[in-house]
BASE-282299 format. One record per residue: y, z, x of N, C-alpha, C in turn. Coordinates in steps of 0.02 Angstrom, whole numbers, padded with zeros to 5 digits, always signed. Atoms other than C-alpha are relative to their C-alpha. Layout:
<nodes>
YZXYZXYZX;...
</nodes>
This chain:
<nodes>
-00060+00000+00043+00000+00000+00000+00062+00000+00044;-00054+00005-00049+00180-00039+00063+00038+00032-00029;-00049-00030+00047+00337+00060+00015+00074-00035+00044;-00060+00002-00036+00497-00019+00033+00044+00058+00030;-00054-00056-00024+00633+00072+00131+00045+00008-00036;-00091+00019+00053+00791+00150+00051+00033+00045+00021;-00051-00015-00031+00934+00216+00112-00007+00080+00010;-00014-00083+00014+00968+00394+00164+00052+00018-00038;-00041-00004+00050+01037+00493+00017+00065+00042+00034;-00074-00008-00012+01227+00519+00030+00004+00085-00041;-00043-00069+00031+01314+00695-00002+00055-00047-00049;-00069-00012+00027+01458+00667-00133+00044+00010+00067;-00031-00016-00042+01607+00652-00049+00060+00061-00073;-00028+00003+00052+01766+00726-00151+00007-00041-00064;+00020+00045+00066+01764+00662-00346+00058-00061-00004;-00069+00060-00029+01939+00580-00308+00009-00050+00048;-00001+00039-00022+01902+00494-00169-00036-00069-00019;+00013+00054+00004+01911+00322-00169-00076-00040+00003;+00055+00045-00045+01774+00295-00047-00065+00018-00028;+00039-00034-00011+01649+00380-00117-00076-00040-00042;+00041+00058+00010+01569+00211-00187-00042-00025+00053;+00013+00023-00056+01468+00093-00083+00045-00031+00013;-00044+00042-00021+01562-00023+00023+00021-00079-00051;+00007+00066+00039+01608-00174-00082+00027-00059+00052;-00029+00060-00111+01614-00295+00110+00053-00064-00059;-00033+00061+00004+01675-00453-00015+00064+00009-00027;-00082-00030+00018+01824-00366-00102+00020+00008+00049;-00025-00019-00035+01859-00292+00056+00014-00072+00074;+00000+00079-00044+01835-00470+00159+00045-00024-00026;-00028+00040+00025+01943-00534+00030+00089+00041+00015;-00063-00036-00030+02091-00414+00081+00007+00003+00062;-00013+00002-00090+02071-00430+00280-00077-00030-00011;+00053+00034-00039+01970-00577+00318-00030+00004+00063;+00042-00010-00103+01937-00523+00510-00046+00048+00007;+00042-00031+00015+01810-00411+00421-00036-00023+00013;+00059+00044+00007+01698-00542+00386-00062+00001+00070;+00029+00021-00043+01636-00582+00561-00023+00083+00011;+00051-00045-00039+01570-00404+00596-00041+00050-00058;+00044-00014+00025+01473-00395+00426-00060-00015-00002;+00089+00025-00035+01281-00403+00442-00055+00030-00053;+00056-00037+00052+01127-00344+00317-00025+00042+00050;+00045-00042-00038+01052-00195+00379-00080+00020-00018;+00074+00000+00016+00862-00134+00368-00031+00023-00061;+00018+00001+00079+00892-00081+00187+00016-00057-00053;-00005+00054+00039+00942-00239+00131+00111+00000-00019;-00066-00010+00008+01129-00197+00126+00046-00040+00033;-00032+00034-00066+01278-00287+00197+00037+00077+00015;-00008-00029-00056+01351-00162+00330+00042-00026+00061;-00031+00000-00049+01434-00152+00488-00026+00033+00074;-00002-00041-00062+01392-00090+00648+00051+00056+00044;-00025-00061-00005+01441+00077+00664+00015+00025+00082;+00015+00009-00074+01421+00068+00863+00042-00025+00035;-00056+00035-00025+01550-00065+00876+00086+00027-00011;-00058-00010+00011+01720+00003+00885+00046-00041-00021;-00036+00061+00020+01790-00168+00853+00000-00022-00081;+00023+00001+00086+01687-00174+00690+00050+00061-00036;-00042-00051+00038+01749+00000+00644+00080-00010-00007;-00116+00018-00002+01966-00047+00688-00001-00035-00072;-00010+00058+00047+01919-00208+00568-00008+00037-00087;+00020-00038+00067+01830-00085+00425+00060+00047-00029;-00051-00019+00024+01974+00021+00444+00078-00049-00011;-00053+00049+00015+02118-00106+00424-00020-00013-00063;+00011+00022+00079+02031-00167+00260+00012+00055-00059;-00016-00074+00038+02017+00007+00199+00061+00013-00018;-00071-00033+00000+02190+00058+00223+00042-00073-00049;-00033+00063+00022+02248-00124+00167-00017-00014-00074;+00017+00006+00057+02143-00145+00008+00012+00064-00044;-00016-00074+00040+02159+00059-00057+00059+00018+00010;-00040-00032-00003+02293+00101+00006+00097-00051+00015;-00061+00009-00018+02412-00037+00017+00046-00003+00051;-00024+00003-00069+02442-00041+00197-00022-00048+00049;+00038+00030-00026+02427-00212+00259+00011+00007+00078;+00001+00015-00073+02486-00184+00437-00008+00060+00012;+00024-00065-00051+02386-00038+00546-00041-00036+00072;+00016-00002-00052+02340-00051+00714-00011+00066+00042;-00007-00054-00039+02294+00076+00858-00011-00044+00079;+00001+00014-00072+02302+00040+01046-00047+00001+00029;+00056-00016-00023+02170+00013+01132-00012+00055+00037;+00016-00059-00024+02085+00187+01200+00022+00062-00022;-00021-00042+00032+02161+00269+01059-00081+00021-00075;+00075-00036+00041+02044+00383+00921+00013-00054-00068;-00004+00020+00063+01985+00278+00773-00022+00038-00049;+00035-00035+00049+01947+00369+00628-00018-00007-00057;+00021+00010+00040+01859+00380+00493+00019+00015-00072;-00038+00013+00073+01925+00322+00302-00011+00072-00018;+00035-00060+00056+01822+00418+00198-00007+00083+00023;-00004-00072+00014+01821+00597+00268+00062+00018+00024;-00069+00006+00006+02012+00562+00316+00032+00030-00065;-00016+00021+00078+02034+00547+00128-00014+00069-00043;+00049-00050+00061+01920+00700+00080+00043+00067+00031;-00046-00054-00020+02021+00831+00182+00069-00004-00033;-00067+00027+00054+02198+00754+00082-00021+00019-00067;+00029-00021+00056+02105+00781-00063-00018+00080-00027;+00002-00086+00015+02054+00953-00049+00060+00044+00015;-00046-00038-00010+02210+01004+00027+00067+00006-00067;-00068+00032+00073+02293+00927-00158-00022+00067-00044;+00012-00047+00039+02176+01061-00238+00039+00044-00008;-00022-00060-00029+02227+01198-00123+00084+00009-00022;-00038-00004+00008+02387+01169-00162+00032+00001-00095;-00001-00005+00059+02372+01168-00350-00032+00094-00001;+00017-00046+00011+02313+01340-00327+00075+00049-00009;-00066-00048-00013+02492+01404-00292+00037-00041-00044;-00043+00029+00048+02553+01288-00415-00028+00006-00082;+00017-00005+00075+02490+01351-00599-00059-00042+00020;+00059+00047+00024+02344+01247-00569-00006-00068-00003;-00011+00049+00007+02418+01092-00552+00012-00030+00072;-00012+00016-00068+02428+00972-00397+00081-00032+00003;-00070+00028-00013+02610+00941-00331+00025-00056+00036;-00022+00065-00034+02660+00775-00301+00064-00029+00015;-00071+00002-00019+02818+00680-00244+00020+00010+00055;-00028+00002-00076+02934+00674-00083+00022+00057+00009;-00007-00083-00003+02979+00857-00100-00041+00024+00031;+00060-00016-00037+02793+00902-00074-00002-00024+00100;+00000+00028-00037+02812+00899+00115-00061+00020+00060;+00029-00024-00044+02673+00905+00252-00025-00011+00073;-00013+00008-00079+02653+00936+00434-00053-00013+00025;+00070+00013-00037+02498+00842+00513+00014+00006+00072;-00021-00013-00094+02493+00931+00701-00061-00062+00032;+00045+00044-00041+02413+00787+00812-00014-00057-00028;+00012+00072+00056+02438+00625+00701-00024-00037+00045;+00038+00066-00020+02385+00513+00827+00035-00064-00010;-00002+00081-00012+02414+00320+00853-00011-00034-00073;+00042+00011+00057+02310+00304+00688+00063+00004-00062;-00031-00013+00047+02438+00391+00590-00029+00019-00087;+00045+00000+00048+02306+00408+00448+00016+00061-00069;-00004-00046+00060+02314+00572+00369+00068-00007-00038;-00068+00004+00045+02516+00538+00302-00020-00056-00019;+00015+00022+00054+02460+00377+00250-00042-00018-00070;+00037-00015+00072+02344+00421+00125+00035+00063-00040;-00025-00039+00024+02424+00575+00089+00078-00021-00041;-00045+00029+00012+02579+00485+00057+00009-00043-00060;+00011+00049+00043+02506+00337-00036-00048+00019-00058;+00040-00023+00068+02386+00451-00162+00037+00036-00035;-00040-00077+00020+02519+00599-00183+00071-00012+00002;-00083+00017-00025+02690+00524-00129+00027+00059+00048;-00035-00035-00051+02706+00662-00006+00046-00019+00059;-00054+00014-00085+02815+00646+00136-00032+00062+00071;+00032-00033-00084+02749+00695+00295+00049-00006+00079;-00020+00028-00082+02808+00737+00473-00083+00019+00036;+00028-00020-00057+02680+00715+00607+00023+00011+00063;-00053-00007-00056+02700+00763+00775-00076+00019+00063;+00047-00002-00039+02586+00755+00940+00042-00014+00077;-00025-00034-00045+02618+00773+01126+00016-00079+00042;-00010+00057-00060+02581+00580+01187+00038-00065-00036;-00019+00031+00020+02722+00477+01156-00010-00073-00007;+00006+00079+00032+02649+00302+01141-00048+00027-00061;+00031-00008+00055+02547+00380+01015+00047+00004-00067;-00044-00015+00052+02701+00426+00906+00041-00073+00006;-00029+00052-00001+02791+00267+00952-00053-00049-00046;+00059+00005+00057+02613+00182+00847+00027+00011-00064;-00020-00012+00064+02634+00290+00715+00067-00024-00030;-00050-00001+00025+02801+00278+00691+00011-00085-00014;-00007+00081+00015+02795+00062+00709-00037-00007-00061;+00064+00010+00103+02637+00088+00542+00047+00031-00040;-00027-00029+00075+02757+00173+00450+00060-00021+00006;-00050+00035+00029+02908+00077+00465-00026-00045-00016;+00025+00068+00023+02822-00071+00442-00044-00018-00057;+00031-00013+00051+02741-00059+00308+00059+00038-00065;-00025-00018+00040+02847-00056+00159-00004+00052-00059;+00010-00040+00053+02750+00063+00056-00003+00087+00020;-00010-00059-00031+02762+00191+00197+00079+00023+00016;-00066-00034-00025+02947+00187+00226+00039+00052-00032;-00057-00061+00003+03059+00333+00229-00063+00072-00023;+00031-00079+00009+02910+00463+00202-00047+00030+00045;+00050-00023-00039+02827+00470+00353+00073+00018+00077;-00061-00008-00050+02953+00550+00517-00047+00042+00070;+00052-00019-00034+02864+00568+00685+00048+00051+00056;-00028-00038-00043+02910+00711+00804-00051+00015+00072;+00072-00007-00063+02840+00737+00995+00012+00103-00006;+00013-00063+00002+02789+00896+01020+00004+00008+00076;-00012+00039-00069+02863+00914+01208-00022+00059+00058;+00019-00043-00037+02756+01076+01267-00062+00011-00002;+00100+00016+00014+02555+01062+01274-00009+00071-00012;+00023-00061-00006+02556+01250+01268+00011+00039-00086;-00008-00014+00046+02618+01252+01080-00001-00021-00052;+00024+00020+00067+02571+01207+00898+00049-00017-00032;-00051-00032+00042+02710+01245+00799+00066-00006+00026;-00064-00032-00023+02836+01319+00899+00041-00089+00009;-00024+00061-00024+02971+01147+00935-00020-00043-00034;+00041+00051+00060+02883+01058+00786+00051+00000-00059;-00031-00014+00066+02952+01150+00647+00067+00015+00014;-00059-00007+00001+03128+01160+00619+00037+00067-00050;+00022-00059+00043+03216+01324+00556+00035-00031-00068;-00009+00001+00066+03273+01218+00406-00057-00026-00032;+00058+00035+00030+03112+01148+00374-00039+00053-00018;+00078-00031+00039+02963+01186+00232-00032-00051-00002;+00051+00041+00027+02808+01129+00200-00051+00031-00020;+00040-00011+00070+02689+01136+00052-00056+00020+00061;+00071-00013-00019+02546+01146+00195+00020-00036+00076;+00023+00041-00074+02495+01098+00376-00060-00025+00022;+00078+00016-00007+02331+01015+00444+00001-00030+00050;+00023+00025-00061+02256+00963+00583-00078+00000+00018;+00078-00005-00031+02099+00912+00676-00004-00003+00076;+00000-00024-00076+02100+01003+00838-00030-00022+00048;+00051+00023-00051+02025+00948+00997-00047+00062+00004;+00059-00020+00003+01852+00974+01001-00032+00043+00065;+00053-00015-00070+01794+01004+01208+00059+00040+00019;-00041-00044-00054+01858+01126+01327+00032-00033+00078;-00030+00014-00068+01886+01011+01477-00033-00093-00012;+00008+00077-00036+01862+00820+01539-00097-00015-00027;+00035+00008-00006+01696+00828+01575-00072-00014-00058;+00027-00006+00068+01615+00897+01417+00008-00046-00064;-00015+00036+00052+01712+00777+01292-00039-00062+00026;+00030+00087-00043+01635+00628+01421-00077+00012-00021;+00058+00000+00001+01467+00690+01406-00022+00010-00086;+00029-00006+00041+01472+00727+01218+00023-00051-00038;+00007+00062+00021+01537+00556+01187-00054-00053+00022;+00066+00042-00004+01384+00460+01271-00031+00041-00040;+00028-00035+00054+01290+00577+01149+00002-00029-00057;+00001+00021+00057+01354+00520+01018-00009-00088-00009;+00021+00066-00012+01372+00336+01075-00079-00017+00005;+00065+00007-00002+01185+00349+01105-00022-00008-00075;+00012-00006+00051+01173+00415+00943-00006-00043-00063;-00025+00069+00026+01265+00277+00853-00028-00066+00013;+00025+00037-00031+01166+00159+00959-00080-00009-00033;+00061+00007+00018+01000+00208+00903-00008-00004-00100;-00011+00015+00105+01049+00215+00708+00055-00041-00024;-00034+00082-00013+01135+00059+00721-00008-00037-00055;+00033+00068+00058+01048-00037+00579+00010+00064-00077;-00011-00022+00081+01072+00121+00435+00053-00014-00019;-00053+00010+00034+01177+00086+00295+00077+00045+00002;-00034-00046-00002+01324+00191+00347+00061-00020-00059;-00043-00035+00059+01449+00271+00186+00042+00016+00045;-00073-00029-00032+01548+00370+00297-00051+00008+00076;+00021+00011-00077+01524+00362+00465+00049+00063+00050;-00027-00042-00041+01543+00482+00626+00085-00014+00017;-00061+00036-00062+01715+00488+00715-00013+00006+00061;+00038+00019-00066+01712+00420+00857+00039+00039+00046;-00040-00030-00049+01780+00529+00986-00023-00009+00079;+00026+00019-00055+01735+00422+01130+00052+00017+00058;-00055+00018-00055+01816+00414+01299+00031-00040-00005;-00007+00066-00027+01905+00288+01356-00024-00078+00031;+00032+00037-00040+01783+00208+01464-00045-00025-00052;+00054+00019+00047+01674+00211+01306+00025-00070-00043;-00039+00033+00041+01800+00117+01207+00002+00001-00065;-00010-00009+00075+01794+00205+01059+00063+00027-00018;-00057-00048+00006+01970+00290+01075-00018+00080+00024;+00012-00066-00014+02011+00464+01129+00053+00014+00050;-00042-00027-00072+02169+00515+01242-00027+00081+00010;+00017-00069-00025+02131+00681+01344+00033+00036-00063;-00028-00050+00011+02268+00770+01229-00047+00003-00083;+00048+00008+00049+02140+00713+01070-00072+00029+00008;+00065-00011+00000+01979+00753+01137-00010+00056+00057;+00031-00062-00028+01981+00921+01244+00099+00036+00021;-00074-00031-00004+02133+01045+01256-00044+00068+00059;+00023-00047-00021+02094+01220+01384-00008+00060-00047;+00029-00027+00044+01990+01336+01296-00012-00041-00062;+00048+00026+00061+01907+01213+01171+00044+00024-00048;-00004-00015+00076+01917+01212+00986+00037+00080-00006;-00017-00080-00013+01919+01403+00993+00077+00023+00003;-00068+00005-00023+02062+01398+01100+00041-00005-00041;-00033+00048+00084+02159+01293+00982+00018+00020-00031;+00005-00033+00066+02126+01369+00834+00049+00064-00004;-00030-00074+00008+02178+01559+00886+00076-00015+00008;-00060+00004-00033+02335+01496+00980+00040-00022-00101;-00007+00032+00062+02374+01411+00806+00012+00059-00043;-00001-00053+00025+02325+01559+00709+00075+00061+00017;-00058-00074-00028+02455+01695+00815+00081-00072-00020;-00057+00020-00007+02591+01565+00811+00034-00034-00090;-00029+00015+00060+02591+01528+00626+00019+00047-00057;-00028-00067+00004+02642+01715+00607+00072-00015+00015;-00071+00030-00015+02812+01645+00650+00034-00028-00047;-00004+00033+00022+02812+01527+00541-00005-00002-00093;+00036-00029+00057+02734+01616+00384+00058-00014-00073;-00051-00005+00028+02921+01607+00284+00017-00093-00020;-00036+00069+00027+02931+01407+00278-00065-00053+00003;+00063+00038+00019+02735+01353+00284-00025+00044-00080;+00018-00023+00053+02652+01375+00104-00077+00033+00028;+00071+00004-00024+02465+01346+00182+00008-00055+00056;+00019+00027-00038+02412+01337+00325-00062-00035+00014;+00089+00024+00007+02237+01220+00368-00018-00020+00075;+00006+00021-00066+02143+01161+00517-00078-00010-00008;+00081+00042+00012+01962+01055+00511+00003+00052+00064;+00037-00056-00067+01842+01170+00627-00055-00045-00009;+00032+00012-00004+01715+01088+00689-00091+00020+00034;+00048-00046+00007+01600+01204+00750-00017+00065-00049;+00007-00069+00055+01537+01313+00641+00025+00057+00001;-00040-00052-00020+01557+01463+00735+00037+00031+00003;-00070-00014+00020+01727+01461+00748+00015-00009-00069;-00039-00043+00065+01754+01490+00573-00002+00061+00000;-00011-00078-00002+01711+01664+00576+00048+00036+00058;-00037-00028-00057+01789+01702+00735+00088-00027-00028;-00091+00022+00011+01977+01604+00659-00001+00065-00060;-00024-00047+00070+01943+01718+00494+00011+00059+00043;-00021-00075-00038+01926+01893+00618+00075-00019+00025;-00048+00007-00041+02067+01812+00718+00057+00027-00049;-00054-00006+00060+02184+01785+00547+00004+00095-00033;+00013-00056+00012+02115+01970+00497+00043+00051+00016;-00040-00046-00065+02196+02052+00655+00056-00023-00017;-00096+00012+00005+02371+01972+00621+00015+00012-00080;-00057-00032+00066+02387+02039+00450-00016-00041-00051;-00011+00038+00047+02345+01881+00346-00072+00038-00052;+00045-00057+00053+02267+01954+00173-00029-00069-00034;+00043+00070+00034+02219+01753+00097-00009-00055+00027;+00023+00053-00055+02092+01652+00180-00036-00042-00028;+00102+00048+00077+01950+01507+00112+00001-00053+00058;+00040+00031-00040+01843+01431+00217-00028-00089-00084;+00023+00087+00065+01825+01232+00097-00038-00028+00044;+00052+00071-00028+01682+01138+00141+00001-00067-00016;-00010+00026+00032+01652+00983+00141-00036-00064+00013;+00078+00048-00032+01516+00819+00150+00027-00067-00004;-00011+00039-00006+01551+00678+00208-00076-00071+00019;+00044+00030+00004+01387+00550+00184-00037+00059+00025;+00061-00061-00039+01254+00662+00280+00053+00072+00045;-00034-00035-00044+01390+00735+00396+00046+00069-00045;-00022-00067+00054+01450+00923+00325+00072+00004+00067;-00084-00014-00023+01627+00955+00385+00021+00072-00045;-00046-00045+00043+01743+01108+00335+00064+00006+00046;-00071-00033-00039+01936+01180+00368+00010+00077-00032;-00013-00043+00001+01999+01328+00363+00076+00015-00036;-00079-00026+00015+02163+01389+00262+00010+00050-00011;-00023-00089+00004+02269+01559+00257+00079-00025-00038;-00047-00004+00022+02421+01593+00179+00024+00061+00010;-00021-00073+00009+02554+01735+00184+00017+00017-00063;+00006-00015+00044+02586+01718+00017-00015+00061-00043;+00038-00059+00045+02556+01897-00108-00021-00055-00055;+00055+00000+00061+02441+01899-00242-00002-00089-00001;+00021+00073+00012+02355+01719-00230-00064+00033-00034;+00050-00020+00063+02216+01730-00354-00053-00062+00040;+00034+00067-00019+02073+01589-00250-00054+00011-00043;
</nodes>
């Protein structure tokens, strides 16, 4: 007896996201034709992409952003991080909840709603979805200025991004916050996705890892796909200040944590994707010790891949 093959089953992503269909390649061919050439059937019978190819993935994301969201011109530089639509999309999403929690229950939309993505990247990604589902207005802000020079060319250029996206460098590697925020500035929330490795070496070795990885599951139907947090040399994207900061994740996180005690009077919620597990418990003790009384760990699935962030607030009486 034979049994055909069939796909590995997908987590739900958020109920709002877009992505959380299969790919539809000929709609999406039909909005950025330079798709076409790096679609292919894979071993379930699917058309697909090669998840392996970074060239494939730039092209998947250009269509994405171009067909959902209305953004026909995105680019990133070469040796910059590409990332991925769909769990891009699902963190914006939950952070719309989170923010309906402090609002009667309702999500707050509009150019008022304003929020601070620390480490936007080249990509520029999280303000334009956040922007183009919610009408928020966003500042990002990160440390390597051709990265913000990027962002800032996708969001003037792009007519459906102008005037709500405003990029700031951040001009001290030693601080989150501090030189970011302004003391006339609020925002509804902050977010970020911290560097992952503690040094050079580690981010190099746990990008062939994953490149391997990607390499050998090459032919499944990928929904949402890894990010690629390659090196350079790999050519999946990744500047040093993206893919390893001193003291790792960890690091990161706490420094983040003590310095948004500062800040507590003109952020609503604060957030921050953790990617080791671990460090969630260790950011909640951290937040503990400085006084903060409302915390929530949101999970969250992205095809097979489980993701969560972390948010606190100084806020009294939040009811989660």
């Amino acid at each position: 007896m034979t049994h055909s093959k069939s796909a590995p089953t997908k987590t739900p992503m958020h109920p709002r996201n877009k992505h959380n269909a299969n790919y539809d390649f000929p709609a999406l061919i039909a909005t950025s034709p330079e798709l076409k050439a790096f679609v292919e059937t894979n071993q379930y019978g699917n058309e697909s992409i090669n998840f392996s190819d970074p060239l494939a993935v730039k092209a998947l994301n250009k269509a994405l952003l171009a067909h959902f969201y209305d953004v026909p011109f995105w680019d990133i530089p070469e040796g910059y991080l590409c990332p991925p639509i769909p769990g891009r999309a699902d963190y914006i999403h939950n952070i719309a909840d989170l923010l309906a929690i402090t609002n009667e229950g309702e999500i707050p939309t509009g150019k008022n709603v304003r929020g601070l993505d620390i480490g936007v990247g080249a990509n520029c990604v999280y303000p334009i979805i956040g922007h183009r589902e919610y009408k928020w207005n966003f500042v990002g802000s990160d440390i390597d200025v051709q990265a913000l020079k990027m962002a800032s060319f996708i969001a003037n250029n792009n007519p459906s991004l102008k005037k709500g996206i405003e990029c700031r460098q951040q001009k001290n590697e030693e601080n989150i916050f501090r030189g970011v925020i302004k003391p006339q500035d609020e925002f509804a929330f902050t977010m970020c996705n911290p560097p992952f490795h503690a040094s050079e070496a580690e981010a190099t070795a746990g990008s062939e890892r994953k490149q391997q990885n990607l390499a050998t599951n090459k032919s499944k139907k990928g929904h949402a796909y890894n990010e690629l947090k390659g090196v350079k040399k790999l050519n999946f994207g990744g500047q040093n200040a993206e893919l390893w900061c001193e003291g790792g994740e960890l690091g990161f996180i706490t420094q983040m944590a003590k310095e948004s005690c500062e800040f507590a009077l003109q952020v609503q919620w604060f957030t921050t994707l953790i990617s080791k597990k671990e460090n969630v418990e260790a950011l909640h003790q951290e937040l503990a010790r400085l006084g903060v009384k409302t915390i929530k760990t949101v999970d969250m699935a992205q095809g097979q891949k489980i993701s969560r962030f972390v948010a606190w607030t100084f806020q009294a009486n939040v009811n989660l």
